[in-house]
C-alpha positions in Angstrom: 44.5 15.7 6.9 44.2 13.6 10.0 45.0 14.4 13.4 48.6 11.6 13.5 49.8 13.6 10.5 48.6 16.8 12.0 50.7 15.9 15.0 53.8 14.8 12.8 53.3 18.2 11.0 53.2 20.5 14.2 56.6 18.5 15.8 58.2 19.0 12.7 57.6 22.7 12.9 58.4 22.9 16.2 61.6 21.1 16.2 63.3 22.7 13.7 60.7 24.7 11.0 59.5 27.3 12.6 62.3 28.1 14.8 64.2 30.6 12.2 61.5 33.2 12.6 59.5 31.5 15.5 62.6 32.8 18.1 61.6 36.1 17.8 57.9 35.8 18.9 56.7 34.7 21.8 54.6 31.8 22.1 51.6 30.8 24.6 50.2 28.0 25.3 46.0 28.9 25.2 45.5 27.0 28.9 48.1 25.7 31.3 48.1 21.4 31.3 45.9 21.9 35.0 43.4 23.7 33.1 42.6 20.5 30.8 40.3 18.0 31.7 41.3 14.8 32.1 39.1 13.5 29.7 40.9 15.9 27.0 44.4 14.8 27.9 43.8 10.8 28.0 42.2 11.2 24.2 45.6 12.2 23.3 47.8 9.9 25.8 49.2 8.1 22.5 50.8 11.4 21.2 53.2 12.3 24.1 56.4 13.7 22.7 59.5 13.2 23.8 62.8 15.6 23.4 65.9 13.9 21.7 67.3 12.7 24.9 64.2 10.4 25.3 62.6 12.8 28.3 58.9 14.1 28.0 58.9 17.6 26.2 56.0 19.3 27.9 55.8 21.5 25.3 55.3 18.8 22.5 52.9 16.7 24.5 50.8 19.7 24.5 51.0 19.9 20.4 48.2 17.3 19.9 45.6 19.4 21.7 46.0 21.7 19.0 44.0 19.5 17.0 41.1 20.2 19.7 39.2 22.7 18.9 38.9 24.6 22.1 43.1 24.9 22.8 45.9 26.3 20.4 49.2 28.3 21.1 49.0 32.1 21.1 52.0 33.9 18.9 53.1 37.7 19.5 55.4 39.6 17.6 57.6 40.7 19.8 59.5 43.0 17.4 57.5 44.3 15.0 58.5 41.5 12.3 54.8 41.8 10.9 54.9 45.9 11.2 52.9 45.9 14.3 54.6 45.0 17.4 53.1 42.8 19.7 50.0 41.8 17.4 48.7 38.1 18.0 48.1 35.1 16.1 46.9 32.3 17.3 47.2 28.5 16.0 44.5 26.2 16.5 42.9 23.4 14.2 40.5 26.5 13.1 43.6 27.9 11.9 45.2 25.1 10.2 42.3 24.1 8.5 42.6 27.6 7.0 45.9 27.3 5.9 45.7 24.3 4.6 43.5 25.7 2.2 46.1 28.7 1.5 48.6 25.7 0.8 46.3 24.1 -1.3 45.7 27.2 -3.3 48.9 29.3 -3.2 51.4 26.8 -2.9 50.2 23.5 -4.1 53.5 21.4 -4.0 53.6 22.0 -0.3 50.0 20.8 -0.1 50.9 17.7 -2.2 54.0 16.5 0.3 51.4 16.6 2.9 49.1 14.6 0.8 51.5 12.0 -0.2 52.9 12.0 3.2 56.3 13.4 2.2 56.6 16.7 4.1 59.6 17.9 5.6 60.4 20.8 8.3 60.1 23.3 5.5 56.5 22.0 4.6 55.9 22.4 8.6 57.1 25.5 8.2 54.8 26.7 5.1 51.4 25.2 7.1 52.2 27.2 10.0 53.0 30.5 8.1 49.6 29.8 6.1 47.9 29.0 9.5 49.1 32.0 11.2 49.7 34.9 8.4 47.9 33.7 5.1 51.0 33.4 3.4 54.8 32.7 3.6 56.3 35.9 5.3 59.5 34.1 6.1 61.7 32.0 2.9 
């Protein structure tokens, strides 16, 4: 998988896959944008997002730097949905990599919409579940 679809992947999840189960952890960004070098940020200049409304979603321009090894997004369970409040998952490309290979292995259909480039929010959904848990928790 390539970083573009990567990116298309992680917007997807974040606008709209994730957000069913995803409102009741709390979610981190790994560095604030004044901790990444300059160098860092221009690499990924050409994958600013933008909310509906056209303005630029801080929180989705900082979704390609999880394809950068060094930066991800922290997730807590804040109540106890995973039977240990306040345990901590965090995405980064180490992560997705890994449940990629869950996808691939588990749940191939999901891992063949990626492949032929027709995923939707739920198959955003299913790579960050994998990512973060090993497995779909939430259906």
């Amino acid at each position: 998988m390539n970083n573009e679809t990567l990116h298309h992947l992680l917007v997807g999840a974040f606008e709209g896959g994730i957000n069913y189960w995803a409102n009741s952890w709390s979610i981190n960004k790994s560095h604030n944008s004044y901790e990444i070098p300059n160098h860092i940020k221009n690499k990924y200049k050409d994958f600013v997002f933008f909310n509906h409304d056209g303005s630029a979603n801080p929180s989705y321009a900082y979704l390609p730097l999880i394809t950068d090894d060094k930066f991800g997004m922290e997730f807590i369970d804040r109540n106890g949905d995973m039977g240990q409040e306040g345990k901590r998952f965090f995405l980064n490309k180490k992560a997705i990599k890994k449940g990629y290979q869950v996808l691939k292995e588990k749940y191939p259909a999901y891992a063949e919409d990626i492949k032929e480039e027709n995923w939707d929010a739920n198959t955003s959904d299913a790579l960050i579940q994998c990512s973060l848990f090993g497995e779909l928790v939430y259906g």
